[in-house]
VOKOLTOR-344169 format. One record per residue (C-alpha): y, x, z; residue in three letters. Coordinates in steps of 0.2 Angstrom, whole numbers. Each point is the difference from the previous one (the first is absolute). Example, Ala and Ser with C-alpha at 12.3 -4.5 7.8 and 13.67 -1.06 7.14 Angstrom:
// residues 2
{north->-22 | east->62 | up->39 | type->ALA} .
{north->17 | east->6 | up->-3 | type->SER} .
END
This chain:
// residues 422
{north->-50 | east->70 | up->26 | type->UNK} .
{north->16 | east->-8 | up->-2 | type->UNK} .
{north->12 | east->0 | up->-16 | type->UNK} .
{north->13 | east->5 | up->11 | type->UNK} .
{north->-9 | east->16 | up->7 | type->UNK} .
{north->-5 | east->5 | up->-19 | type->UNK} .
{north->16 | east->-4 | up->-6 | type->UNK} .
{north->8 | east->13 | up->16 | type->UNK} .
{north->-12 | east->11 | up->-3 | type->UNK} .
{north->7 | east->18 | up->-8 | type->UNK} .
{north->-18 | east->0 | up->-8 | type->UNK} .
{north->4 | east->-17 | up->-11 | type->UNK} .
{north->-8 | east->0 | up->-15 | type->UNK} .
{north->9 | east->-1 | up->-17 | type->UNK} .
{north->-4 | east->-3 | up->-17 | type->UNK} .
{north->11 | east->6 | up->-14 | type->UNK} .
{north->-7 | east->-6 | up->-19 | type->UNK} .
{north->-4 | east->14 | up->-9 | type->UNK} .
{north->17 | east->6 | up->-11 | type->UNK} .
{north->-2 | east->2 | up->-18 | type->UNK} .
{north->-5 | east->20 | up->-4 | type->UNK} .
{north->12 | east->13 | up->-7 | type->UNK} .
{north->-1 | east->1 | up->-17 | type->UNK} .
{north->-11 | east->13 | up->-8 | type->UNK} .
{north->6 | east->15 | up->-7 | type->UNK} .
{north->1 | east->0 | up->-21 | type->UNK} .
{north->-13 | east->5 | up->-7 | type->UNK} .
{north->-2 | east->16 | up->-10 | type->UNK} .
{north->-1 | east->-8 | up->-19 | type->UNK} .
{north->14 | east->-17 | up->5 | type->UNK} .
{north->13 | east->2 | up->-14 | type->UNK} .
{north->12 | east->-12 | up->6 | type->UNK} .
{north->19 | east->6 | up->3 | type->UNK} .
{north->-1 | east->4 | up->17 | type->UNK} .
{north->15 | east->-15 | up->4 | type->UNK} .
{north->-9 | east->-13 | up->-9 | type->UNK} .
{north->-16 | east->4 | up->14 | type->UNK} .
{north->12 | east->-2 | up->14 | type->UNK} .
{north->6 | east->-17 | up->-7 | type->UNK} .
{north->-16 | east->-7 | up->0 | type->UNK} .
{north->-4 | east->9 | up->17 | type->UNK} .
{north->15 | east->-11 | up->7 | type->UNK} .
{north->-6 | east->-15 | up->-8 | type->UNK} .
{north->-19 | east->-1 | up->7 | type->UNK} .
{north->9 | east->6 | up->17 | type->UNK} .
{north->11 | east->-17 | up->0 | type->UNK} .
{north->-15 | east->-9 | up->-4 | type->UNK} .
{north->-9 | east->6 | up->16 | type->UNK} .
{north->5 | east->-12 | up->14 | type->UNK} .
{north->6 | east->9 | up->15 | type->UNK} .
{north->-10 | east->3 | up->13 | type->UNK} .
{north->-2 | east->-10 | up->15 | type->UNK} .
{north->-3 | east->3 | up->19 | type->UNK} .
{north->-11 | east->-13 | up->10 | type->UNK} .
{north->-6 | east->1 | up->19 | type->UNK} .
{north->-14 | east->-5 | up->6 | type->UNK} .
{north->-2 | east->-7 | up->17 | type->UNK} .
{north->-17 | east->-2 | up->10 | type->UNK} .
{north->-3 | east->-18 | up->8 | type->UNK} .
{north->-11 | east->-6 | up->15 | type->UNK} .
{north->-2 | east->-17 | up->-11 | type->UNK} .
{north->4 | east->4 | up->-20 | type->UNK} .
{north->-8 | east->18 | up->0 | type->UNK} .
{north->14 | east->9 | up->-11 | type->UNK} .
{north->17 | east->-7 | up->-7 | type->UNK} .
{north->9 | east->7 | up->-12 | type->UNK} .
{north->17 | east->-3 | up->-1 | type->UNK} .
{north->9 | east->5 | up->-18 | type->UNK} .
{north->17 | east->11 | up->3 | type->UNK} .
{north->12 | east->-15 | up->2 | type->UNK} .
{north->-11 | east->-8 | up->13 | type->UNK} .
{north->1 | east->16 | up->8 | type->UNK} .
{north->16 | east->2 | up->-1 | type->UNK} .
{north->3 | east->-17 | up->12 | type->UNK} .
{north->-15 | east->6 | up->11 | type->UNK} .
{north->11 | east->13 | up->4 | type->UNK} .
{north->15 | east->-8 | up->3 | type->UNK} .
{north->5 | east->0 | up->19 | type->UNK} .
{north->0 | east->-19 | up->2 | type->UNK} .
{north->-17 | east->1 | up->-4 | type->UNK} .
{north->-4 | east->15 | up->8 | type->UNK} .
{north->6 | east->-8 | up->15 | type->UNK} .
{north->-15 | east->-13 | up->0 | type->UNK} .
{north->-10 | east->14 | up->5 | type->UNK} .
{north->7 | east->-2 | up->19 | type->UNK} .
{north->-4 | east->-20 | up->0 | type->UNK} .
{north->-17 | east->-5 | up->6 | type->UNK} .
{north->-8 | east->-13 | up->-10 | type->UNK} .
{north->-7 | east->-10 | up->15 | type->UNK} .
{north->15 | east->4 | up->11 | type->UNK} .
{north->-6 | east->1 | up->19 | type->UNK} .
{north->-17 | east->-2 | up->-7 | type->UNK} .
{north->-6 | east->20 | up->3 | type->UNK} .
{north->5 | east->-1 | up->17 | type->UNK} .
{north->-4 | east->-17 | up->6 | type->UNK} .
{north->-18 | east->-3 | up->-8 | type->UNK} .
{north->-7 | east->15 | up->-10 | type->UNK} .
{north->8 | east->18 | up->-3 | type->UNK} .
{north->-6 | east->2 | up->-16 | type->UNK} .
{north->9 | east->-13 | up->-7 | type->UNK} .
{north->16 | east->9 | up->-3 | type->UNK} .
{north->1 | east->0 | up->-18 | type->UNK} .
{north->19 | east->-2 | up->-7 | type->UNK} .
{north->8 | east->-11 | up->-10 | type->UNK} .
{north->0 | east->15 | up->-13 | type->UNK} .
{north->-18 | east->-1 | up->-3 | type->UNK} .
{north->1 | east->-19 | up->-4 | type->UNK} .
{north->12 | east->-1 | up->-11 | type->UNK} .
{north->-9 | east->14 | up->-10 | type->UNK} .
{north->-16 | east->-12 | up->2 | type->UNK} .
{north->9 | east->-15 | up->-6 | type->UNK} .
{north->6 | east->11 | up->-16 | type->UNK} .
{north->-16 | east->4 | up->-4 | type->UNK} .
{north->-6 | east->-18 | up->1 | type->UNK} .
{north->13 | east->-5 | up->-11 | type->UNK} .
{north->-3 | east->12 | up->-13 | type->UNK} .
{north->-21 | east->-7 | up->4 | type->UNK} .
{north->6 | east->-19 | up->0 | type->UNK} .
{north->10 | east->2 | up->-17 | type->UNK} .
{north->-15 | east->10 | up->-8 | type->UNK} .
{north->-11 | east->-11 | up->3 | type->UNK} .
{north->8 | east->-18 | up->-4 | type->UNK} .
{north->6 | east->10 | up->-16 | type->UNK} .
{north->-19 | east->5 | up->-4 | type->UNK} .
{north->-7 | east->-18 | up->5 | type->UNK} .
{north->13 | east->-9 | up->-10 | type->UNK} .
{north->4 | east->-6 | up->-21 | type->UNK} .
{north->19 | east->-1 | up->2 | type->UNK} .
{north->13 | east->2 | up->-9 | type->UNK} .
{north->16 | east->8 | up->2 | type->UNK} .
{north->-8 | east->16 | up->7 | type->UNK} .
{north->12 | east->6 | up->15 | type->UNK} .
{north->13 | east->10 | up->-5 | type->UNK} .
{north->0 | east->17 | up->11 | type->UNK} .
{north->16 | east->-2 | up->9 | type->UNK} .
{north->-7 | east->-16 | up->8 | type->UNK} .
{north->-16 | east->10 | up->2 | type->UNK} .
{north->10 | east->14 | up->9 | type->UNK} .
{north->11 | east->-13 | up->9 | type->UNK} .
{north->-16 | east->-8 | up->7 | type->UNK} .
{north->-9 | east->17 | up->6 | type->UNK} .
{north->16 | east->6 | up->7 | type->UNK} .
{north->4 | east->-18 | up->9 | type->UNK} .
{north->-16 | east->3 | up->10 | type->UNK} .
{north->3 | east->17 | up->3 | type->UNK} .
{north->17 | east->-4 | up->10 | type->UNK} .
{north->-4 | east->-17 | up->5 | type->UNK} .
{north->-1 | east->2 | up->19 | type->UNK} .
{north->15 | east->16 | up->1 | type->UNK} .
{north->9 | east->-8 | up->9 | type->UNK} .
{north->-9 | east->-3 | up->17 | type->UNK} .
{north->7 | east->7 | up->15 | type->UNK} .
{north->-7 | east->9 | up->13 | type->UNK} .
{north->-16 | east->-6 | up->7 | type->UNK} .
{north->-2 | east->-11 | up->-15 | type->UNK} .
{north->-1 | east->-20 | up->8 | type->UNK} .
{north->4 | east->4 | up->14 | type->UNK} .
{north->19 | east->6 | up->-7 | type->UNK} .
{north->2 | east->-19 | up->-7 | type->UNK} .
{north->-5 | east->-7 | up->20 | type->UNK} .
{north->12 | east->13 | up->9 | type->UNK} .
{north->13 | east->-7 | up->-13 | type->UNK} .
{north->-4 | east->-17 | up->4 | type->UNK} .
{north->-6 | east->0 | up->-19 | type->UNK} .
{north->16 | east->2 | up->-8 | type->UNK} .
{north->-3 | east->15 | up->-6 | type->UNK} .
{north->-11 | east->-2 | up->-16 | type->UNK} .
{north->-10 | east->13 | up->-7 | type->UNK} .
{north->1 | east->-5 | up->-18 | type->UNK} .
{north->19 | east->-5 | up->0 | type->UNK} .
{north->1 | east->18 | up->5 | type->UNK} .
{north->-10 | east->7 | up->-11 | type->UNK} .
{north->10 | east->-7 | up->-16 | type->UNK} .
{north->15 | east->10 | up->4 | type->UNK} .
{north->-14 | east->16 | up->4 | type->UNK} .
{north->-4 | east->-4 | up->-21 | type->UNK} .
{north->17 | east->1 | up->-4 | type->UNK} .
{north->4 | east->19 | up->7 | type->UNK} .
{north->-18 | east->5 | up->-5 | type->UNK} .
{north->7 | east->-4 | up->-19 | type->UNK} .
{north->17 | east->6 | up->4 | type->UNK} .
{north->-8 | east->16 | up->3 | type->UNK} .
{north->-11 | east->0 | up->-16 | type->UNK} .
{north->-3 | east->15 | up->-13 | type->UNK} .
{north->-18 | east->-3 | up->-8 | type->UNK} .
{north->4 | east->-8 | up->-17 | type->UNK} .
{north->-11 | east->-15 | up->6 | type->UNK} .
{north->10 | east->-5 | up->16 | type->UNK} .
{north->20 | east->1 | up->-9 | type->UNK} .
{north->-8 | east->-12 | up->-14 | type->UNK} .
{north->-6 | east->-11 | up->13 | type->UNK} .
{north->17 | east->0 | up->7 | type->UNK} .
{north->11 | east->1 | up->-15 | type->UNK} .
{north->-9 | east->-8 | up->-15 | type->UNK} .
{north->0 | east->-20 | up->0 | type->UNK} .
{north->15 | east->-1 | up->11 | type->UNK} .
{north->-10 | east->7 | up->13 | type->UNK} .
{north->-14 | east->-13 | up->-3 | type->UNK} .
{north->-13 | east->14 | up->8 | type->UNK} .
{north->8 | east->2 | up->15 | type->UNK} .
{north->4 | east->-20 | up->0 | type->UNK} .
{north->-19 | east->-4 | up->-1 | type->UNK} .
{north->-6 | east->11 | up->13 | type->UNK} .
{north->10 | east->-8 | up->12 | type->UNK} .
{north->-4 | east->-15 | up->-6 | type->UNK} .
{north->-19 | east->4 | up->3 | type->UNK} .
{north->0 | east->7 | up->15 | type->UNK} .
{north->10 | east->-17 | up->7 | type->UNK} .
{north->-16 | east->-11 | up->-9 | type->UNK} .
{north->16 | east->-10 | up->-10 | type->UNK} .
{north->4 | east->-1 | up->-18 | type->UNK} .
{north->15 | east->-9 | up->4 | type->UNK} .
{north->14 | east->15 | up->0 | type->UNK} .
{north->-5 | east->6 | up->-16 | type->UNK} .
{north->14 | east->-1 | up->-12 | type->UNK} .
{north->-14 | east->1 | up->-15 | type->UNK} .
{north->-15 | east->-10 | up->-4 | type->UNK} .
{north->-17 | east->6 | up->1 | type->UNK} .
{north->-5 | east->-5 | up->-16 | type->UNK} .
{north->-18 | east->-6 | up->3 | type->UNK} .
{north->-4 | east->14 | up->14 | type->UNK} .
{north->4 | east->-11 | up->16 | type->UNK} .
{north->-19 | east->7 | up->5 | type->UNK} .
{north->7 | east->14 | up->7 | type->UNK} .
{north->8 | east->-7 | up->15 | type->UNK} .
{north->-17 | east->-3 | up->5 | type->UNK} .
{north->-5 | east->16 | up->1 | type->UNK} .
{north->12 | east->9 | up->16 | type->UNK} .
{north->4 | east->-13 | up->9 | type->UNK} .
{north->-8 | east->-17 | up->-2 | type->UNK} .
{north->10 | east->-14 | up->5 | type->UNK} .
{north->-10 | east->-13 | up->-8 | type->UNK} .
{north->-19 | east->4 | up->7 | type->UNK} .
{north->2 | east->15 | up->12 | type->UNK} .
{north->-11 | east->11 | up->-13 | type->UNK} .
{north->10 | east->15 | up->-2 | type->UNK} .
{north->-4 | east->22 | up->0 | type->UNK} .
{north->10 | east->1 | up->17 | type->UNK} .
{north->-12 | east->-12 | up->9 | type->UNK} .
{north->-15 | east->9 | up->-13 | type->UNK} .
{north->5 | east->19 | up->8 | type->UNK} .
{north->4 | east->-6 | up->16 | type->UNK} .
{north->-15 | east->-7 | up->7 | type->UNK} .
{north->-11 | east->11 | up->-6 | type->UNK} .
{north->11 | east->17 | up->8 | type->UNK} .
{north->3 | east->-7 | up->14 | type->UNK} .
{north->-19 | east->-5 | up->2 | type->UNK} .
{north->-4 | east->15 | up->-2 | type->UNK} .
{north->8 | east->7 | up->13 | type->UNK} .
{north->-5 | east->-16 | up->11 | type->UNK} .
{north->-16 | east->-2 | up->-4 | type->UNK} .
{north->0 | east->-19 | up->3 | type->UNK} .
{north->-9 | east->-6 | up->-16 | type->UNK} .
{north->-14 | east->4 | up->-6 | type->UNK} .
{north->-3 | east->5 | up->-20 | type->UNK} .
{north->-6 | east->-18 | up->-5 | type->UNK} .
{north->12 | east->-8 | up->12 | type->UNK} .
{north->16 | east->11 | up->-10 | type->UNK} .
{north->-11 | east->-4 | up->-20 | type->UNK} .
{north->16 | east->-9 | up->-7 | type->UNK} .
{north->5 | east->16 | up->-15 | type->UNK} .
{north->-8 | east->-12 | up->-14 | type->UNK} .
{north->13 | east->-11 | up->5 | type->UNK} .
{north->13 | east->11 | up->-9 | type->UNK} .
{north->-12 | east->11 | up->-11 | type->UNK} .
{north->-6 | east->-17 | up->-8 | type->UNK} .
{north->14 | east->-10 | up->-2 | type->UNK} .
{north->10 | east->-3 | up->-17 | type->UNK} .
{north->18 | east->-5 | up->-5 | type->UNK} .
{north->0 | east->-19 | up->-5 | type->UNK} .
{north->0 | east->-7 | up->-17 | type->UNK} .
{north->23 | east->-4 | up->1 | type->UNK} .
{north->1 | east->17 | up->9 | type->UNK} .
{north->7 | east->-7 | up->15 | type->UNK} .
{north->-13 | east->4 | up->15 | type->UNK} .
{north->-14 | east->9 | up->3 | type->UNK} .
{north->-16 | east->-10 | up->0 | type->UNK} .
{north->-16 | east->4 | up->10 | type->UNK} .
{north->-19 | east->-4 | up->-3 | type->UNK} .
{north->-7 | east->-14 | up->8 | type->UNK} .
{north->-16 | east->11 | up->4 | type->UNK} .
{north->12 | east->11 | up->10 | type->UNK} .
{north->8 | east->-15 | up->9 | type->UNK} .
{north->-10 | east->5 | up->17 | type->UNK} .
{north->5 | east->17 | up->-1 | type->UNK} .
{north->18 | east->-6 | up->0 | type->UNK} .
{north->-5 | east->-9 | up->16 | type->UNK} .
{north->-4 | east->15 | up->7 | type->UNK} .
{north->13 | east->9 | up->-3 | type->UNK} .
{north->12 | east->-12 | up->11 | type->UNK} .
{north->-16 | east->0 | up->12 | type->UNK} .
{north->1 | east->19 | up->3 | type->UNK} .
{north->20 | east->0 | up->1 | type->UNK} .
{north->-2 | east->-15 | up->13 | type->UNK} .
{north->-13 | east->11 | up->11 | type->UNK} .
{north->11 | east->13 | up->-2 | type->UNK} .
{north->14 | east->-8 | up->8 | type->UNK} .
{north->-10 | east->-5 | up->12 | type->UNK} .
{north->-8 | east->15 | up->5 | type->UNK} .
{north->14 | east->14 | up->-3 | type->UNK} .
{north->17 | east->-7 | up->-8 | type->UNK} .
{north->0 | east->-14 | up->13 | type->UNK} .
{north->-9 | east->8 | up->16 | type->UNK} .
{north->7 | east->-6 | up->14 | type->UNK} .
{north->4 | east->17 | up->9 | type->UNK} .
{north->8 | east->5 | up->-17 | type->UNK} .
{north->9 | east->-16 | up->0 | type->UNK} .
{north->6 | east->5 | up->18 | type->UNK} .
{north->3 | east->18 | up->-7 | type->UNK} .
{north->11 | east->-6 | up->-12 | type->UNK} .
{north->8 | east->-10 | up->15 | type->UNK} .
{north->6 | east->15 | up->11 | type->UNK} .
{north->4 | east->11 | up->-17 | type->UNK} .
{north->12 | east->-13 | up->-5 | type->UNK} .
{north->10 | east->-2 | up->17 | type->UNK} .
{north->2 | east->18 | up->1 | type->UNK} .
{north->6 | east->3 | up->-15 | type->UNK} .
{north->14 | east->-18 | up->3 | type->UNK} .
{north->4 | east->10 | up->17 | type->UNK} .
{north->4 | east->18 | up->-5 | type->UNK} .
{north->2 | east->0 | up->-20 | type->UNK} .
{north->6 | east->-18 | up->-4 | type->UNK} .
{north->11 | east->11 | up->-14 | type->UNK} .
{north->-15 | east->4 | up->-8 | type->UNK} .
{north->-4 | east->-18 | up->-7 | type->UNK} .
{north->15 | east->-1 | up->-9 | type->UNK} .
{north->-5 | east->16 | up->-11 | type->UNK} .
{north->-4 | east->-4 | up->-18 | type->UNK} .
{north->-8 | east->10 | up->-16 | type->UNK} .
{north->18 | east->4 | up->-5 | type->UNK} .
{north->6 | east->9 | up->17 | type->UNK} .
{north->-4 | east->18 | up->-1 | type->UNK} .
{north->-7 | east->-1 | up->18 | type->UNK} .
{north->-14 | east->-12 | up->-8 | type->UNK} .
{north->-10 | east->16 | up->-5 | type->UNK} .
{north->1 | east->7 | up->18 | type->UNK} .
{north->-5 | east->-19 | up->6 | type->UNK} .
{north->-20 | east->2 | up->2 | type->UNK} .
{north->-16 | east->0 | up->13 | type->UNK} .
{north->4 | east->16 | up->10 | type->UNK} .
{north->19 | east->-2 | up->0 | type->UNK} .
{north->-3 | east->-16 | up->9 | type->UNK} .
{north->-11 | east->5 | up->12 | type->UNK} .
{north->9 | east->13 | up->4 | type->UNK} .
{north->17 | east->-11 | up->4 | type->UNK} .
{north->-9 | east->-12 | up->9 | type->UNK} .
{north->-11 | east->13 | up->10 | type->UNK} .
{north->14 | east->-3 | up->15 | type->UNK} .
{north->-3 | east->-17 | up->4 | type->UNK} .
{north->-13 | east->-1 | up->11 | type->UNK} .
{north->-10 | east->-16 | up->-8 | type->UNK} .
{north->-5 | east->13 | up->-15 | type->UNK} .
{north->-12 | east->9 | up->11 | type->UNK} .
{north->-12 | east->-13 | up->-2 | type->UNK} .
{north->2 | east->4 | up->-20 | type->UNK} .
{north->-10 | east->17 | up->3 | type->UNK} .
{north->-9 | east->-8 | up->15 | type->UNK} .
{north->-8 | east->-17 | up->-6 | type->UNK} .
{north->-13 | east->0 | up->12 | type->UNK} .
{north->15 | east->-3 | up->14 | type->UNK} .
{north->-1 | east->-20 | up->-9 | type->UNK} .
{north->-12 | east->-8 | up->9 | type->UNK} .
{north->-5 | east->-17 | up->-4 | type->UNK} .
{north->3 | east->-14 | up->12 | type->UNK} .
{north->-2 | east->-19 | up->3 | type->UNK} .
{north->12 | east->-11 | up->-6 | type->UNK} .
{north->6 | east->-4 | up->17 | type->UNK} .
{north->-1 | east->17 | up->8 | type->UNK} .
{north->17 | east->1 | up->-6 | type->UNK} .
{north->19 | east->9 | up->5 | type->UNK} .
{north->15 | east->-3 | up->-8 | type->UNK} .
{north->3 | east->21 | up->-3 | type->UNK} .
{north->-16 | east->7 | up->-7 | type->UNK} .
{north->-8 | east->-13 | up->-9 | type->UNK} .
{north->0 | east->-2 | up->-17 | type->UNK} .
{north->-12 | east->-12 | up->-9 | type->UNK} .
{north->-5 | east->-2 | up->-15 | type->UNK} .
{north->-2 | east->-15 | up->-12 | type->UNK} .
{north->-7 | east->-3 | up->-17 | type->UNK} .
{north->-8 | east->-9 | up->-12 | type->UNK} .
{north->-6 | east->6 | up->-15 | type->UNK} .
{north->-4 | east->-10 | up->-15 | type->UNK} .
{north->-19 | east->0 | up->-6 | type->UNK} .
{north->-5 | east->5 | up->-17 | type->UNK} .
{north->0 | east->-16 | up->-9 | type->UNK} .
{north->17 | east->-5 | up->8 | type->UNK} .
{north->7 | east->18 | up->-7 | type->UNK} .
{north->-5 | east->-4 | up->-17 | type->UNK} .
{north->12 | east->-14 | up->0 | type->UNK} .
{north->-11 | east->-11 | up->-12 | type->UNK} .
{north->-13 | east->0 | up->-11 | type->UNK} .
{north->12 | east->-5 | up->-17 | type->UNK} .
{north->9 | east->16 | up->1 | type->UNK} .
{north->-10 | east->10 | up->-6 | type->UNK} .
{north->-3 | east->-1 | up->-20 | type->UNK} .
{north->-20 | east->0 | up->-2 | type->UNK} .
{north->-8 | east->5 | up->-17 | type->UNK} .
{north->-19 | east->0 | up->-6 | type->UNK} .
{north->-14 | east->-8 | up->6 | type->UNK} .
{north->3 | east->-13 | up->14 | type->UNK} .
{north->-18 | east->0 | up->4 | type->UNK} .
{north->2 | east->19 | up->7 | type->UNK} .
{north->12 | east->-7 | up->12 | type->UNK} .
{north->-9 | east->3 | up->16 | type->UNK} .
{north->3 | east->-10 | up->15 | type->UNK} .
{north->9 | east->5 | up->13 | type->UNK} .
{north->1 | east->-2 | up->20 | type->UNK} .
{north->16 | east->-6 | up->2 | type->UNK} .
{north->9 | east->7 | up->20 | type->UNK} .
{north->17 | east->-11 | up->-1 | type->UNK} .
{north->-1 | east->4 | up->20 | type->UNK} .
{north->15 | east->11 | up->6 | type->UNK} .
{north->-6 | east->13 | up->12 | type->UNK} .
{north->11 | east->-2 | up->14 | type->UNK} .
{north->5 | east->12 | up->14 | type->UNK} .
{north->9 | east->0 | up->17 | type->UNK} .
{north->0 | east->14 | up->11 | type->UNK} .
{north->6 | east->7 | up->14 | type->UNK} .
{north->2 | east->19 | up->3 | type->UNK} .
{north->8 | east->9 | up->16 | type->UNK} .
{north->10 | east->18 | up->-2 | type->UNK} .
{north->-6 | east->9 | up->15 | type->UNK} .
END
């Protein structure tokens, strides 16, 4: 089951902590002046912390996630909202396999939960010193939770239509900057007002992967921007969720071909407090992980009738709702800007019927070709070794003789197709 259809659900389950009990009533031999009980009534009531509401949400990957009230609070905000009309895989669910139509919702509940996982974990597994202080902490979990909000319809496939100068995580800063415009919970207005807004300053900054516009300093906890989006290995809880949701809907990778959750379970904060460092033993499991995201591209986020997919979704949208490309997180139409909408506007050009009709692609030779119903398709996708960019960034600690060898695929997977629209 989805987090989207739990969360739609009327049955949604709730937890409330327990409130504090009235008080009881005196007791038949208390002496004391009935104003001096009521003083010291009100005095253990403002002890009692107030109570708290939390929902819990059933995942297809993470089992339950709870999400405290301020968490909540930006759940339920229509900008996020919203991301439960996006497809996570784009044309994916129509092109190669219906059950893939998870949404961008899910993931980004996946990748908060990872980050809450990811942060556990290198905490635990680590001596350092300053601890993190919880707005950081807070920023972080909350950076993950909104880091894709911004992607437009169809996910990807928006950024082709817009000849990619539409960008999902431009977008999603200004998304993070009405979200706390918005905010009540005590938690989201300190993030935004306390610092000079430093909460709301470092989100943004770790959704982008870049310390760069921060108008602080980090003070020995650089590690985090290793933890939402990785710029420096690739090692991140977006890629962490990611590949294992989507697998699970593609059913590509086995369980041993998708064993990388060490990787992150395992791995510490370094001895300066500006990276994350991972174990040598687990530095095949790291291979695998950029294995399994290669595989997947070329077996679902790459397929060459999804690449052609993407194609005629595109040059519908240029033809009939050019408009639409210009529409950004601040525009109020953004939140009508979504998967059926589209579909819907685009439904009168004629090329969208091979959309809802895939099998009307046919494959051809290369020179079995027309001008006016062929579109081919070409790609080459980086193998795993040349994806993980080199072998020096990543930090390594413990002992190098776990480090296992490797098989080493620098090889692109290269693609050129041909398909005719009957």
């Amino acid at each position: 089951m989805s987090a989207s259809a739990v969360i739609r659900s009327p049955a949604q389950r709730r937890r409330t902590l327990p409130t504090p009990p009235p008080p009881p009533p005196p007791h038949p031999f208390d002496t004391q002046p009935p104003l001096i009980r009521q003083q010291q009534q009100r005095g253990q009531q403002r002890q009692q912390p107030p109570a708290q509401q939390s929902m819990l949400i059933e995942d297809e990957v993470h089992g339950v996630i709870e999400l405290p009230s301020h968490i909540q609070e930006i759940v339920e905000h229509p900008l996020f909202q919203r991301l439960k009309k996006v497809h996570q895989l784009g044309l994916i669910p129509w092109s190669l396999k219906k059950k893939a139509n998870h949404k961008r919702f899910d993931h980004c509940l996946g990748a908060y939960k990872s980050a809450q996982d990811h942060l556990r974990a290198i905490q635990r597994n680590s001596h350092y010193e300053p601890k993190l202080p919880d707005w950081c902490r807070q920023a972080v979990e909350i950076a993950a939770l909104l880091h894709d909000i911004g992607h437009g319809p169809m996910s990807h496939a928006w950024e082709l239509a817009s000849h990619h100068r539409f960008d999902h995580e431009e977008n999603a800063l200004a998304c993070v900057d009405l979200i706390f415009k918005d905010a009540v919970s005590q938690e989201l207005v300190s993030l935004r007002d306390d610092g000079g807004g430093r909460g709301v300053q470092l989100v943004k900054a770790l959704i982008l992967g870049c310390s760069d516009s921060l108008s602080f300093p980090m003070m020995g906890h650089t590690y985090i921007f290793d933890i939402v989006h990785n710029r420096r290995c690739g090692l991140d809880v977006d890629k962490w969720d990611y590949l294992r949701r989507d697998n699970n809907r593609l059913k590509v990778l086995n369980s041993a071909e998708m064993d990388f959750d060490e990787v992150f379970l395992q791995a510490r904060i370094s001895s300066d407090g500006q990276r994350i460092e991972y174990r040598y033993q687990d530095y095949h499991r790291i291979y695998r992980l950029f294995e399994a995201r290669s595989r997947l591209h070329v077996a679902a986020y790459q397929c060459p009738l999804t690449c052609a997919m993407d194609s005629i979704f595109a040059s519908a949208v240029q033809r009939l709702a050019p408009e639409l490309l210009n529409i950004r997180s601040e525009d109020p139409e953004w939140l009508k800007l979504h998967d059926d909408h589209v579909l819907h506007l685009i439904g009168r050009d004629p090329i969208s019927t091979y959309i809802k009709n895939p099998q009307r692609i046919v494959e051809v030779s290369g020179t079995d070709s027309s001008a006016l119903n062929i579109i081919r398709v070409h790609r080459e996708i980086p193998g795993p070794w040349e994806a993980m960019k080199s072998e020096e960034a990543f930090a390594l600690f413990g002992n190098k003789r776990k480090k296992r060898s490797v098989n080493r695929c620098a090889n692109p997977t290269v693609i050129n197709k041909c398909y005719n629209l009957e």
